[in-house]
N, C-alpha and C positions, 0 to 999 in steps of 0.2 A: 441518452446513451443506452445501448444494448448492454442486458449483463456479461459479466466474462466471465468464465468461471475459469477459476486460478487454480491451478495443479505444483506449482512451483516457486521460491520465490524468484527466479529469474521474470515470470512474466507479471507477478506482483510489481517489481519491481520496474516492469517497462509500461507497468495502467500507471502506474504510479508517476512516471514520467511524464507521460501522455496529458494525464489532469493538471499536473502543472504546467507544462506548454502549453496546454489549452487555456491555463488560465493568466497566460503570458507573464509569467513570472520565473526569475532564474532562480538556477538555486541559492545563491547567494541574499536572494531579496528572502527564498523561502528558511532561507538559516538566519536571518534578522528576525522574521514574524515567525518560529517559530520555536528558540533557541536552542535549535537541533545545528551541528555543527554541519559546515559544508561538507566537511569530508565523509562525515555520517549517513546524509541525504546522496554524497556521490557513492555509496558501497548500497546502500538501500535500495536505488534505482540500477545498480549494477547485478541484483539479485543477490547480494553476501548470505549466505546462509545461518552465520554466527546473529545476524541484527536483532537489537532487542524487542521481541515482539511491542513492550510499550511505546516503543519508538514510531516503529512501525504504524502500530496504530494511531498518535498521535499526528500521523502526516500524515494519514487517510480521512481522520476528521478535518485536519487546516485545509484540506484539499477536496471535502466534498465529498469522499468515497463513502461510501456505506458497504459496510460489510456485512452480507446475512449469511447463516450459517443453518445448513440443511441437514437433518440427520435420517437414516436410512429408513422408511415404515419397519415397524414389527411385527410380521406376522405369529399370531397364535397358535400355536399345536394343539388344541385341545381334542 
């Protein structure tokens, strides 16, 4: 898969979608394996802005995602 780089949680929350249908699982199987509630995983993929990022990150792992995190070069003034 190509990276995406994620600007919002709305489209966090539609890769997030994505990897699960890809991995042909609903959310109901993915709130069994991963004792994240249904209604949690349905506001997480719906992009809720309030979600708790552990949560969050915890269905990115059950799901494969990897997240890297880029930070800006520093240019020196010397």
């Amino acid at each position: 898969m190509m990276p995406v780089l994620i600007t919002d949680t709305a489209t966090l929350g539609a890769e997030l979608r994505k990897a699960r249908k890809a991995l042909k699982i609903t959310q109901g199987e993915l709130s069994l394996q991963t004792g994240i509630s249904r209604p949690t995983i349905q506001s997480i993929e719906r992009g809720k802005e309030t979600a708790q990022v552990g949560l969050v990150l915890q269905l990115c792992q059950d799901l494969g995602i990897a997240i890297e995190v880029r930070f800006p070069e520093v240019v020196s003034r010397s």
